[in-house]
gemmi code that builds the backbone of each chain (N, CA, C; Angstrom):
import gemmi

chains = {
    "A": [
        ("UNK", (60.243, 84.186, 172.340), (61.310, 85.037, 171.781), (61.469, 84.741, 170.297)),
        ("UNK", (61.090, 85.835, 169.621), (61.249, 85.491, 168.338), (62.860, 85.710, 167.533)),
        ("UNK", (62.966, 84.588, 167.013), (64.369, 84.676, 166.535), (64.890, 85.771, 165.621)),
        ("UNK", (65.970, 86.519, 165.480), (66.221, 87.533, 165.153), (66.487, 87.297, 164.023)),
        ("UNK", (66.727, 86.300, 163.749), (66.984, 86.355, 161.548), (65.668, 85.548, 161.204)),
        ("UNK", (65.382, 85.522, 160.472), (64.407, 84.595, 160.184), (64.968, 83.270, 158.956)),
        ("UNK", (65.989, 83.766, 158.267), (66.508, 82.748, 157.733), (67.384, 81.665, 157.806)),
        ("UNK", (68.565, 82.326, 158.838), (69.488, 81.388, 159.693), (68.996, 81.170, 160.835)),
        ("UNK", (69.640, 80.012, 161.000), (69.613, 79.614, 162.293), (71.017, 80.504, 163.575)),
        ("UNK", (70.190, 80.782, 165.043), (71.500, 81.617, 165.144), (72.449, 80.848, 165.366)),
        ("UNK", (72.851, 79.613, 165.753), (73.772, 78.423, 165.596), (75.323, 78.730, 164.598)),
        ("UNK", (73.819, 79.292, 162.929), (74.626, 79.147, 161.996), (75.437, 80.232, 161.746)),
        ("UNK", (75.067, 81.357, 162.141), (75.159, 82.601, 162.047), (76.658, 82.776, 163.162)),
        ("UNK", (75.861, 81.931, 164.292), (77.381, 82.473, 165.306), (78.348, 81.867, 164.405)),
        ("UNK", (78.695, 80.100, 164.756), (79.850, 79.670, 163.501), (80.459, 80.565, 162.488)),
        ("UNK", (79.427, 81.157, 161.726), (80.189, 82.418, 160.866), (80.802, 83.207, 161.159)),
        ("UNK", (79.816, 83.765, 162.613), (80.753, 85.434, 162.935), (82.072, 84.493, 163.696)),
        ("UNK", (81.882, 83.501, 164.133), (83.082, 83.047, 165.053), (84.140, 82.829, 164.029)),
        ("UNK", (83.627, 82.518, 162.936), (85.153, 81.842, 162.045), (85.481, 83.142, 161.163)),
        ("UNK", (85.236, 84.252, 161.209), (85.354, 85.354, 160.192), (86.169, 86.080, 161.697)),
        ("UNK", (85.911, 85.572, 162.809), (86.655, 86.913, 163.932), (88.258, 86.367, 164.689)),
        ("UNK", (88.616, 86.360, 162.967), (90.341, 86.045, 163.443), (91.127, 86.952, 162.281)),
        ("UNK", (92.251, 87.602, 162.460), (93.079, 88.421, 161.514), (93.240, 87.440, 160.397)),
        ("UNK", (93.827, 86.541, 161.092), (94.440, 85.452, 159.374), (93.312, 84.637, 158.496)),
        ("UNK", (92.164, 84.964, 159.151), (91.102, 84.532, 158.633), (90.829, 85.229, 157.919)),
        ("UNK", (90.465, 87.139, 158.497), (89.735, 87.873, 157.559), (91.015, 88.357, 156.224)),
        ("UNK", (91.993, 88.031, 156.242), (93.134, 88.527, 155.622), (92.979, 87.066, 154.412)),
        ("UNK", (93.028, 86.119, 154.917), (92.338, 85.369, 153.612), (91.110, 85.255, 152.972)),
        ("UNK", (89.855, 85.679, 153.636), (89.092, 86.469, 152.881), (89.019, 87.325, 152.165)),
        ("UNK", (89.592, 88.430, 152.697), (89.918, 89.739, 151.963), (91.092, 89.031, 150.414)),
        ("UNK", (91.705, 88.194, 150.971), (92.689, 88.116, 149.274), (91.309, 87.203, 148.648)),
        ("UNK", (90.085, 85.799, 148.955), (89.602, 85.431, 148.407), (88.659, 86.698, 147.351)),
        ("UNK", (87.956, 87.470, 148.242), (87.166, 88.447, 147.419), (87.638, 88.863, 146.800)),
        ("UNK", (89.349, 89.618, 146.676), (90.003, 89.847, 145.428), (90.613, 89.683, 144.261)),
        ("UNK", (90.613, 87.799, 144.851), (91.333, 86.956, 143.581), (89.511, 86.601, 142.673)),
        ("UNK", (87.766, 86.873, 143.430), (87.461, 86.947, 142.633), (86.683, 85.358, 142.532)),
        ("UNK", (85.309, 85.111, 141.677), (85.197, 83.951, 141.626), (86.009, 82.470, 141.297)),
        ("UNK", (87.154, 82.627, 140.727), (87.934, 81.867, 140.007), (88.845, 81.101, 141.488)),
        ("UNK", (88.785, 82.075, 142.806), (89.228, 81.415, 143.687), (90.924, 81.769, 143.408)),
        ("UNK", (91.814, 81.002, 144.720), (92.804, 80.901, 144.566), (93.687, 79.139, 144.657)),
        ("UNK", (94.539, 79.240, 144.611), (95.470, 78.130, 144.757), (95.976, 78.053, 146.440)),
        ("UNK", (96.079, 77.100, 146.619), (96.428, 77.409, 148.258), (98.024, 77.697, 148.204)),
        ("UNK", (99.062, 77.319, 147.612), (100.199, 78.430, 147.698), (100.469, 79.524, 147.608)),
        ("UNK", (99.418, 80.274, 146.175), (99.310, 81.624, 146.360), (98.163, 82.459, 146.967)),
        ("UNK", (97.125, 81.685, 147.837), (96.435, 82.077, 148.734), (97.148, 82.310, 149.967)),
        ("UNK", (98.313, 81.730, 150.437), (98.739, 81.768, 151.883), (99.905, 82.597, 151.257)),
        ("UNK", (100.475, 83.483, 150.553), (101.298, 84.206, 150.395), (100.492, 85.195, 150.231)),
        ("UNK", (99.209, 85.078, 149.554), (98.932, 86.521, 149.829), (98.411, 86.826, 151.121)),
        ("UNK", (97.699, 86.205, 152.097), (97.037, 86.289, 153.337), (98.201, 86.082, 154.296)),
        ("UNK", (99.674, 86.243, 153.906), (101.178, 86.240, 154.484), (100.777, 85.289, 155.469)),
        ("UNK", (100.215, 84.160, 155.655), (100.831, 82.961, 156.480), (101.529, 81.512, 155.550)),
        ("UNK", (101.945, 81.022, 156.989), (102.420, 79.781, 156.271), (101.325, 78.557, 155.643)),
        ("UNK", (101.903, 77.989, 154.970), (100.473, 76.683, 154.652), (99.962, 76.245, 155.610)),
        ("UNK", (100.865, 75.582, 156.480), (100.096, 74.692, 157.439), (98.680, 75.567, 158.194)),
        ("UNK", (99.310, 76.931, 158.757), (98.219, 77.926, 159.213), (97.133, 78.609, 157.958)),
        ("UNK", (97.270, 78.207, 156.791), (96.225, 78.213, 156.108), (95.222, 76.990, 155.638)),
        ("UNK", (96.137, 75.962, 155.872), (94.881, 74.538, 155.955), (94.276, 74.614, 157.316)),
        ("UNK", (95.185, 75.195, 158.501), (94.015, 75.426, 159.672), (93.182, 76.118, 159.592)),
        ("UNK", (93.057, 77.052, 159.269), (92.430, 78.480, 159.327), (91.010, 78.229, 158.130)),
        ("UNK", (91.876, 77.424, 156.993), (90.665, 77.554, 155.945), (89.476, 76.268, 156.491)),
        ("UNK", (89.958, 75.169, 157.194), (89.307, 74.737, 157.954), (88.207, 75.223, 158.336)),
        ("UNK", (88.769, 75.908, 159.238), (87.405, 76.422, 160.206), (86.513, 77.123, 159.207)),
        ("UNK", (86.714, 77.742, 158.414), (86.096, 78.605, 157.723), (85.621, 77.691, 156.273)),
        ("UNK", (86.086, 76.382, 156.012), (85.269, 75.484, 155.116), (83.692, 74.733, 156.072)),
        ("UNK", (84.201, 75.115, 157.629), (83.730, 74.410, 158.286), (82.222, 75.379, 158.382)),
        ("UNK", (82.531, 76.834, 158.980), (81.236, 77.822, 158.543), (80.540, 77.887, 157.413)),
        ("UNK", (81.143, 77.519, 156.459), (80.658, 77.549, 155.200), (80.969, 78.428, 154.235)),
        ("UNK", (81.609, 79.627, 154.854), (82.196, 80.746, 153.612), (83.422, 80.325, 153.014)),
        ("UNK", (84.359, 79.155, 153.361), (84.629, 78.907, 151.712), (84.690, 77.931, 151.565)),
        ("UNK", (84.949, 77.525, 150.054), (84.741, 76.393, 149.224), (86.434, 75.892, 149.186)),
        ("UNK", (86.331, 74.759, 148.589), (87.395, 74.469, 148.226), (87.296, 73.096, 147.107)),
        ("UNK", (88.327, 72.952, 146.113), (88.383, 72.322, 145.224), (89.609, 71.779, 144.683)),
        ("UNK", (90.054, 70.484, 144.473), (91.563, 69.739, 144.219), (91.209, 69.988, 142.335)),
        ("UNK", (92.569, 70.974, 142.096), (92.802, 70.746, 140.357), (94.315, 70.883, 140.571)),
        ("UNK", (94.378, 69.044, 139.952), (95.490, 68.980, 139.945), (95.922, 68.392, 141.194)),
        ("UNK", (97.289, 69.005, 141.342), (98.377, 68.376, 142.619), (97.842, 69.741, 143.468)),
        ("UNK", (97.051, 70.835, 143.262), (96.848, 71.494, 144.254), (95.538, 71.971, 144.597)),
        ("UNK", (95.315, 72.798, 145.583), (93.791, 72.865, 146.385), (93.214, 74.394, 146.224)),
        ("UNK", (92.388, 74.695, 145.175), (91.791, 75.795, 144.856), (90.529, 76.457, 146.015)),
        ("UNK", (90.910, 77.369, 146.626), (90.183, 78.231, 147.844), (89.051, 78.803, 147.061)),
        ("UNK", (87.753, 79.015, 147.242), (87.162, 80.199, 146.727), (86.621, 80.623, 147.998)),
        ("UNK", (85.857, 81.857, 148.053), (84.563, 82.516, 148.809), (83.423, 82.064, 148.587)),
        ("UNK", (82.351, 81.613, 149.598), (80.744, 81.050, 148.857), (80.625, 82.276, 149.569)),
        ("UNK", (79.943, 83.382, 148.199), (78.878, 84.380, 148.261), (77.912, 83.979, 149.094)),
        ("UNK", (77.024, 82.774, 149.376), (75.807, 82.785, 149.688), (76.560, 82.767, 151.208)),
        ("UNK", (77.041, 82.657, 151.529), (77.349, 82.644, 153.125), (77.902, 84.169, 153.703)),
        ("UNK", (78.655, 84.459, 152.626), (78.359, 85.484, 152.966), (77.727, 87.088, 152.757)),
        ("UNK", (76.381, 86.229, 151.789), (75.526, 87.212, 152.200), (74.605, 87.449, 153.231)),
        ("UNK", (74.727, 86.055, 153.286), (73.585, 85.513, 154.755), (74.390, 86.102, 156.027)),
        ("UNK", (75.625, 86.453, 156.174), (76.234, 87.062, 157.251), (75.720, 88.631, 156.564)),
        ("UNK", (75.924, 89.189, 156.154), (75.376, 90.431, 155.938), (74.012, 90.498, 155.720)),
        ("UNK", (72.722, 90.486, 155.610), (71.905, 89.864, 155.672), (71.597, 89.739, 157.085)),
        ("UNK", (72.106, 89.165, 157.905), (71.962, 88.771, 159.357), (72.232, 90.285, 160.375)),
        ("UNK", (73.374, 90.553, 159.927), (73.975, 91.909, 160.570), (72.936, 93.171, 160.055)),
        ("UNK", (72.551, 93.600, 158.540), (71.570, 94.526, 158.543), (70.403, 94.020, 158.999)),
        ("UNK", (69.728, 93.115, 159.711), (69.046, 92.797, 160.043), (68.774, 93.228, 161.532)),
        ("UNK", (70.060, 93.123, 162.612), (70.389, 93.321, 163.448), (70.354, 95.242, 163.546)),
        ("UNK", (70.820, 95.969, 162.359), (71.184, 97.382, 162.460), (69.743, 97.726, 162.262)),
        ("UNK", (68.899, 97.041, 161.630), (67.613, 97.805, 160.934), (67.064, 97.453, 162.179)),
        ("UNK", (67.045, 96.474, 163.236), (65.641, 96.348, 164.222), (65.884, 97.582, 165.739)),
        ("UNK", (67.453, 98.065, 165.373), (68.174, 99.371, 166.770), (67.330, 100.262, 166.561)),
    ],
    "B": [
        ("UNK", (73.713, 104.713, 150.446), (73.953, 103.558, 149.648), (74.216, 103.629, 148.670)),
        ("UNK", (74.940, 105.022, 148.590), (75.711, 105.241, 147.159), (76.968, 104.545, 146.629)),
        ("UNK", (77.376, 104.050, 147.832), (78.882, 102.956, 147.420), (78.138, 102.099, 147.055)),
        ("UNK", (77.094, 101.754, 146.582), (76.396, 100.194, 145.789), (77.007, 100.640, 144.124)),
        ("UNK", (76.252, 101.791, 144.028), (76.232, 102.006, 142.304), (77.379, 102.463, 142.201)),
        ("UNK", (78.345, 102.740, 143.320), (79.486, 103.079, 142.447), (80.363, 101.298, 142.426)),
        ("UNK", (79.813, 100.798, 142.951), (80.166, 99.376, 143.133), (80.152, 98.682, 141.661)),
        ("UNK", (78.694, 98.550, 141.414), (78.010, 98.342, 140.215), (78.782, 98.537, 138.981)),
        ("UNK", (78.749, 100.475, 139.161), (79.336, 100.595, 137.963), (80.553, 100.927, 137.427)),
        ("UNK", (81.191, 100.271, 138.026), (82.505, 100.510, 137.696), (83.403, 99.382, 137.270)),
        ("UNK", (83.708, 99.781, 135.673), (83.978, 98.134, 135.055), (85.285, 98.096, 135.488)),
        ("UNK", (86.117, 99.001, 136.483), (87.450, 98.972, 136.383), (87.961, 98.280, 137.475)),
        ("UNK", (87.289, 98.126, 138.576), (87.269, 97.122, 139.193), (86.463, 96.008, 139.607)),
        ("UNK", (86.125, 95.009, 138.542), (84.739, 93.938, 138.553), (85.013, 93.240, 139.380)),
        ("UNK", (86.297, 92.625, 139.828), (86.003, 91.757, 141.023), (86.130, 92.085, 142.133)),
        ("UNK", (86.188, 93.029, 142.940), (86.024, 93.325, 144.054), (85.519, 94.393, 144.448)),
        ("UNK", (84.242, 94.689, 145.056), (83.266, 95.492, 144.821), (84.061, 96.956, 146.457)),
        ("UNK", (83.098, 97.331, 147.146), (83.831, 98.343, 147.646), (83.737, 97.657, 149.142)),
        ("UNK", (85.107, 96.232, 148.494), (85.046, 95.304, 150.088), (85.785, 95.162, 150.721)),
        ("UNK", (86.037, 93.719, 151.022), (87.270, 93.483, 151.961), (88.999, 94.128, 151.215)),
        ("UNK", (89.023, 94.909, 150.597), (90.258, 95.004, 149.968), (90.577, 96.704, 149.826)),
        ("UNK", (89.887, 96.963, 149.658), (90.028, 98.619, 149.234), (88.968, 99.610, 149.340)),
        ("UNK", (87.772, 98.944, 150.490), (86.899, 99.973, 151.528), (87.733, 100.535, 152.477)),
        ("UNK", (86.893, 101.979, 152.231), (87.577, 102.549, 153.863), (86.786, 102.219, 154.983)),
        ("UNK", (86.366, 101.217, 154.845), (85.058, 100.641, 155.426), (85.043, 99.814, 156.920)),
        ("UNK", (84.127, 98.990, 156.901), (84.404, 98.211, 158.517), (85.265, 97.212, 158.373)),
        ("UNK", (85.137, 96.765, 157.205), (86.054, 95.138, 156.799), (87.961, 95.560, 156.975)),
        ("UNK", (88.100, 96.712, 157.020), (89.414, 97.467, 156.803), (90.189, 97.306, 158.019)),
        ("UNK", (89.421, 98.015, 158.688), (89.877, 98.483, 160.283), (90.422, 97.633, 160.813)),
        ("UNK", (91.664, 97.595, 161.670), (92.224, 96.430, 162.341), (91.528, 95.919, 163.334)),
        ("UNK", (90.118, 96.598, 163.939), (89.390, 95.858, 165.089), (88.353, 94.949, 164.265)),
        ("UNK", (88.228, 94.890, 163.111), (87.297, 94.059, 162.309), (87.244, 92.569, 163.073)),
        ("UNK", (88.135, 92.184, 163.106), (88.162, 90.682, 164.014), (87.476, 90.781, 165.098)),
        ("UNK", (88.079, 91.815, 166.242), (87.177, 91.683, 167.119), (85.592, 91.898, 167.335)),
        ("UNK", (85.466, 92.694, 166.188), (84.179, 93.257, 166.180), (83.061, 91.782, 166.004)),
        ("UNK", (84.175, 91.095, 164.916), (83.063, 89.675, 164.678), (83.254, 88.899, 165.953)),
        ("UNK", (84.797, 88.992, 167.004), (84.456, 88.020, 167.867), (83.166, 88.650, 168.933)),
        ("UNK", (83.263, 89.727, 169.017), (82.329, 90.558, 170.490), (80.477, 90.300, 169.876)),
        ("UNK", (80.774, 89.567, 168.712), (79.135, 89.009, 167.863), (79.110, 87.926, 168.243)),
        ("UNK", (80.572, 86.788, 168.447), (80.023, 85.366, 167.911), (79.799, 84.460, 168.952)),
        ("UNK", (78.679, 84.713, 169.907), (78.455, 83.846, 170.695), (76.375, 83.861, 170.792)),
        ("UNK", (76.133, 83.173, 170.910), (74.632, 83.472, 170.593), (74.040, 84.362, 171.527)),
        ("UNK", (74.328, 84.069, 172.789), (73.740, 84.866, 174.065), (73.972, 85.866, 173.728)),
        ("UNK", (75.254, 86.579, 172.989), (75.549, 88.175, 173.364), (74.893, 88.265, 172.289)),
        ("UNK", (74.412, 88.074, 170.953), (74.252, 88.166, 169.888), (72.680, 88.739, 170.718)),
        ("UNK", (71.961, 87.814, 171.499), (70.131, 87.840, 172.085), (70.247, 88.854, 172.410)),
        ("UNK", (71.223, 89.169, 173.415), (70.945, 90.719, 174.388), (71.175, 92.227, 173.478)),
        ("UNK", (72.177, 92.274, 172.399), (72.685, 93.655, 172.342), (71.585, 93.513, 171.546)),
        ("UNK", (70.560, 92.477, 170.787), (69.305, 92.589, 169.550), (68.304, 93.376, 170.679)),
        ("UNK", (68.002, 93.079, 171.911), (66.964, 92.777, 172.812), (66.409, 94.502, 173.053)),
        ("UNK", (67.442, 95.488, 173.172), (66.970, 96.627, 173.314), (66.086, 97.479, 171.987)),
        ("UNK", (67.117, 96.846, 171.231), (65.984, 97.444, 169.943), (64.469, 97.058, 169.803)),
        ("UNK", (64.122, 96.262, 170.579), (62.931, 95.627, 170.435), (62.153, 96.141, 171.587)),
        ("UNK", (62.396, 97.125, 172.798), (62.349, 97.732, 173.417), (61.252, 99.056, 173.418)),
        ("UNK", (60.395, 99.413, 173.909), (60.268, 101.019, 173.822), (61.523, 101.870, 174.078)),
        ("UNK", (61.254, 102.543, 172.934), (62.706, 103.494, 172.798), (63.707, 103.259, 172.771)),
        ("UNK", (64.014, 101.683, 172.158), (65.165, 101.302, 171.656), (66.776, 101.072, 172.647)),
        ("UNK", (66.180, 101.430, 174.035), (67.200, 101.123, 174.831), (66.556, 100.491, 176.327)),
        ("UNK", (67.538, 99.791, 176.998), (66.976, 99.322, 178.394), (68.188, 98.892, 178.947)),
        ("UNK", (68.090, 99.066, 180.429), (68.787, 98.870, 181.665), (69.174, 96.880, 181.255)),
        ("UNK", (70.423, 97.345, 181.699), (70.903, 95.574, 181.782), (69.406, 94.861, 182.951)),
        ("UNK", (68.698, 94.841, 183.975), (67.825, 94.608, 184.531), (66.483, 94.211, 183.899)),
        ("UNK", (66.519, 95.201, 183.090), (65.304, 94.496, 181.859), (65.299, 93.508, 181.106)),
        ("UNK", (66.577, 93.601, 180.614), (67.274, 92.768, 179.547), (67.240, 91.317, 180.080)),
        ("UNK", (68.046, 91.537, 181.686), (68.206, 90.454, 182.332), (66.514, 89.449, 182.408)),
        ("UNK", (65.207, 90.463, 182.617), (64.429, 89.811, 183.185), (63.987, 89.327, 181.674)),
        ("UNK", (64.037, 89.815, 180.789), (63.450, 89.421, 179.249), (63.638, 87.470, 178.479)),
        ("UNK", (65.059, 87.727, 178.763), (65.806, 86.455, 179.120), (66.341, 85.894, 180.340)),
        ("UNK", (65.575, 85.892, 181.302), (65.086, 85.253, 182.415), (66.528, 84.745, 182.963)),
        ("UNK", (66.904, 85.371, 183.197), (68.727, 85.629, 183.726), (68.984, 86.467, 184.716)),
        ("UNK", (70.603, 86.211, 185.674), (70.473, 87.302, 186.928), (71.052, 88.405, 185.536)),
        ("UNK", (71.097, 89.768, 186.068), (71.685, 91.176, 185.251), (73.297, 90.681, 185.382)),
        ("UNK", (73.794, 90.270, 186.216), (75.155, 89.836, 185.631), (75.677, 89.022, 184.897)),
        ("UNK", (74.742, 88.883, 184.396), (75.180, 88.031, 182.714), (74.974, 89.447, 181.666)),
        ("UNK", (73.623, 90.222, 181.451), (73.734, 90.813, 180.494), (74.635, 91.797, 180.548)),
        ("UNK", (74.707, 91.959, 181.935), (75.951, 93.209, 182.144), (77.006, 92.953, 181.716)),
        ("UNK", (77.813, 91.563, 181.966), (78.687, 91.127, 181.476), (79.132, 91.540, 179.931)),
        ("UNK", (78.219, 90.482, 179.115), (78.100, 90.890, 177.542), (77.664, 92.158, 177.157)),
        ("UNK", (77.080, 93.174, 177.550), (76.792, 94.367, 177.373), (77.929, 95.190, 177.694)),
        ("UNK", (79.579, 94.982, 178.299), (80.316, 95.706, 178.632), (81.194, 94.638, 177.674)),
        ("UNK", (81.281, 93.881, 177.333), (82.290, 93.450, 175.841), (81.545, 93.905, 174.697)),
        ("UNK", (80.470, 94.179, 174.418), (80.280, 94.546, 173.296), (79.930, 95.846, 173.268)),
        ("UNK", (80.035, 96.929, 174.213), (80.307, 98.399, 174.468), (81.868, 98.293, 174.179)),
        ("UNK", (82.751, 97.331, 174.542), (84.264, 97.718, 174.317), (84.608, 97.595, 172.679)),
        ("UNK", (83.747, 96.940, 172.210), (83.549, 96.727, 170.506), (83.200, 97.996, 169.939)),
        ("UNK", (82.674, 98.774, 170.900), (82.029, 99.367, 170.151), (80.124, 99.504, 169.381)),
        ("UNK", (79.697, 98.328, 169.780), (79.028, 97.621, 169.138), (77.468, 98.117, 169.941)),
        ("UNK", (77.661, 98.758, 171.000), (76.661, 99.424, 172.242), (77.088, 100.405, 172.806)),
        ("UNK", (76.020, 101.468, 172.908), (76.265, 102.264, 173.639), (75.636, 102.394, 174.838)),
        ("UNK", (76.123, 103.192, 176.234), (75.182, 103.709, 177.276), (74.755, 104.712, 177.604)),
        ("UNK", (73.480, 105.064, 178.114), (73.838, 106.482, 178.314), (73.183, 106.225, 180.336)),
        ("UNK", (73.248, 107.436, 181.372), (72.768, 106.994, 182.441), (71.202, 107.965, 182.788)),
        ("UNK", (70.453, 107.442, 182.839), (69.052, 108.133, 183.166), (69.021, 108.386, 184.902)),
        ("UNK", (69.525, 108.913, 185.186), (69.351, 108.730, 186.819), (69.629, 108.040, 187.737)),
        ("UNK", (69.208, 106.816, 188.156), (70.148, 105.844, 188.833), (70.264, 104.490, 187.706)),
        ("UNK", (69.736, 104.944, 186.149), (70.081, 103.748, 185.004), (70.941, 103.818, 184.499)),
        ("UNK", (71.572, 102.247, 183.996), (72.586, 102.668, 182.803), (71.558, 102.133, 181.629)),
        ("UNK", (71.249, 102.696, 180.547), (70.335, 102.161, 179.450), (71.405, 102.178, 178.385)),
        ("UNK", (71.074, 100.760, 178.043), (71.965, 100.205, 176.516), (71.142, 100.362, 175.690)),
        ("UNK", (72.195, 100.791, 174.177), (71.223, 100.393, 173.393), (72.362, 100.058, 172.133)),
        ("UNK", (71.681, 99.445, 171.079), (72.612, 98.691, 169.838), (73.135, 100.049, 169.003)),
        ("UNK", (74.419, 100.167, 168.631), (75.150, 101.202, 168.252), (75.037, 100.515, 166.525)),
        ("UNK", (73.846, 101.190, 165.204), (73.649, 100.321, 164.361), (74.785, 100.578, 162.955)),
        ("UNK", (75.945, 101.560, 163.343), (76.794, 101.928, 162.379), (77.881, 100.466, 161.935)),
        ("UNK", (78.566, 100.052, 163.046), (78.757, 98.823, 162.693), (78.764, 97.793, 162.167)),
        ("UNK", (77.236, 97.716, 162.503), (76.453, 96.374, 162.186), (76.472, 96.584, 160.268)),
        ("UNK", (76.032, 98.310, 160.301), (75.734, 98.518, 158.847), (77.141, 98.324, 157.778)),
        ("UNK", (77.681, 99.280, 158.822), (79.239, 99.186, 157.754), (79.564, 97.456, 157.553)),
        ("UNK", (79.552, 96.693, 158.167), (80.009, 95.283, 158.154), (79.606, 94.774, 157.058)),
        ("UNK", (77.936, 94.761, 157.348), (76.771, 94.634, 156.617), (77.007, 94.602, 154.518)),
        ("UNK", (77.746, 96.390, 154.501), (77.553, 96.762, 153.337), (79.099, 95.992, 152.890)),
        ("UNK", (79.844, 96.095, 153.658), (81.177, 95.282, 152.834), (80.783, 93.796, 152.282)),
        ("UNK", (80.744, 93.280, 153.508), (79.784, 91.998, 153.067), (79.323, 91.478, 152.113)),
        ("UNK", (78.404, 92.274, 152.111), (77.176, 92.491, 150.452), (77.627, 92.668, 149.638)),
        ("UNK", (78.775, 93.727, 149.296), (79.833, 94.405, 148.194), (80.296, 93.076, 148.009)),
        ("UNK", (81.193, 92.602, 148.700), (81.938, 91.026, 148.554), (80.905, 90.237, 147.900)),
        ("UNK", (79.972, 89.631, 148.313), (79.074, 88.516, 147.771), (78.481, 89.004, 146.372)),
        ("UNK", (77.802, 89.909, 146.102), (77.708, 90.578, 144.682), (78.445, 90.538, 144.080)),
        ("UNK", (80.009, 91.171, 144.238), (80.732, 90.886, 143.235), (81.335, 89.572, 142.965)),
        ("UNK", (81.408, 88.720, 143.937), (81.538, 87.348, 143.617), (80.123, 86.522, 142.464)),
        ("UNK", (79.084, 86.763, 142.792), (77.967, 86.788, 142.125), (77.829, 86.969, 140.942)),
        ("UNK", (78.698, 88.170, 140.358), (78.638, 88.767, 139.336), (79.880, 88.439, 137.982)),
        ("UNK", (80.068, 87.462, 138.547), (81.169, 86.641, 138.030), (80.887, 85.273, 138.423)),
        ("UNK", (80.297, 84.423, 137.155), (79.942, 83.029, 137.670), (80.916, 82.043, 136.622)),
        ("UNK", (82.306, 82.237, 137.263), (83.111, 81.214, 136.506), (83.198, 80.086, 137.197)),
        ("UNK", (83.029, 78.629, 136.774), (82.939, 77.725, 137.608), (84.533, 77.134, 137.148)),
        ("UNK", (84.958, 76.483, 138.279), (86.039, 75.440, 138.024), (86.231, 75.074, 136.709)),
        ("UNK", (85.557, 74.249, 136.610), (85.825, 73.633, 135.358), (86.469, 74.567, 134.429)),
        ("UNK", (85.243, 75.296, 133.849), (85.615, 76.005, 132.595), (86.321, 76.821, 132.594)),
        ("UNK", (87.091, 77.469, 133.955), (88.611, 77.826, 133.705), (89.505, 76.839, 133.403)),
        ("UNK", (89.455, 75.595, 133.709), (90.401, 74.511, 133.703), (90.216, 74.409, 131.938)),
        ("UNK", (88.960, 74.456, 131.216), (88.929, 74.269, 129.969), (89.950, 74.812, 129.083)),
        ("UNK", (88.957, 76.459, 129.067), (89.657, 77.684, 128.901), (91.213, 77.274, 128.834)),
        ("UNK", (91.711, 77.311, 129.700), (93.231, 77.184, 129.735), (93.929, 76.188, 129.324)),
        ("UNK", (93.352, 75.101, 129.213), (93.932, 73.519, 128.539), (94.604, 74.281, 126.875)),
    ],
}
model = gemmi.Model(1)
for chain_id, residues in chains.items():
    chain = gemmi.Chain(chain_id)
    for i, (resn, *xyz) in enumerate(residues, 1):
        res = gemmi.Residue()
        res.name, res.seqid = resn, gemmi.SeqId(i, " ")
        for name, pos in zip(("N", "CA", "C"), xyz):
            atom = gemmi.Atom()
            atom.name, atom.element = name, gemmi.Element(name[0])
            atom.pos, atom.b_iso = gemmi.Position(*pos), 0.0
            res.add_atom(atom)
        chain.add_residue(res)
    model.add_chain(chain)
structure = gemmi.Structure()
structure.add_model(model)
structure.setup_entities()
């Protein structure tokens, strides 16, 4: 059985789709892609993705844990970004999936 | 793939391409979550790939089953959560039900995705030198 991506592993690929298939997840994605490479602050990351902190250090967890985002201490606080490369490799994976139907 | 170049070229919105924020796209839709959960398990991920690889792009949960050497109530299983996604369709040939991968989805997901990572791409400010910048 030949593996269906050739670049990920599907291991890595599930982890992704698993940590991208929650509302408060994709709702802090969606504010990461809009705040943009520069990332956000985690106070005004969890106001814009309307949860509380604590459910955004969980949440960004899992999703530091897939690999689509980054994170970085400036200062007394914790800067969120998006890693592009993860998720291009999730898109990437998915047209991969649409192009072989 | 005309939402690329209008992606591209449009200096009026550089950081966020036509993605998670203001596509009318797959990333939008309130089933977007589920759509990634009815993906994120590897097995279902093998089977709904398995028909495309198929003559004629579709096959009976029975095929599927024997391909990956499984009883059919496993693929049947995952083949009726990811028909509730959306994500498969059936149609019945006579006494078959033949699945096959529904590839609008996959694509729309696909192109938000891509929109997102490009325009992140396309902007390579690192930490630091905002921290500079602003000192």
């Amino acid at each position: 059985m030949a593996p269906y991506h050739r670049k990920m592993r599907a291991d890595d690929i599930v982890t992704r789709l698993s940590a991208l298939a929650h509302d408060a997840r994709l709702d802090i994605c969606r504010a990461l892609a809009r705040a943009g490479a520069e990332g956000l602050a985690a106070a005004d990351l969890a106001g814009r993705a309307k949860i509380t902190p604590p459910s955004l250090t969980h949440h960004a967890k899992i999703l530091m844990h897939a690999g689509i985002l980054g994170q970085e201490r400036q200062g007394r606080s914790v800067v969120y970004r998006l890693r592009p490369e993860a998720v291009g490799d999730v898109a990437e994976a998915l047209a991969t999936l649409a192009a072989e139907a | 793939m005309s939402n690329e170049a209008a992606v591209a070229s449009s200096p009026t919105e550089p950081r966020c391409g036509d993605l998670l924020g203001f596509a009318p796209q797959a990333l939008l839709v309130p089933e977007t979550a589920s759509l990634f959960a009815a993906l994120a398990t590897s097995q279902r991920l093998r089977i709904v790939n398995l028909p495309g690889k198929l003559p004629g792009g579709s096959a009976p949960a029975g095929e599927i089953a024997s391909a990956i050497e499984r009883a059919p109530s496993l693929p049947t299983a995952h083949l009726k959560t990811a028909a509730q996604a959306g994500l498969v369709e059936s149609e019945r040939l006579e006494r078959n039900v033949r699945y096959r991968l529904r590839p609008e989805p996959f694509r729309h997901l696909a192109h938000d995705l891509k929109a997102a990572a490009s325009a992140l791409h396309a902007q390579p400010i690192a930490f630091s030198e905002r921290r500079m910048d602003r000192a």
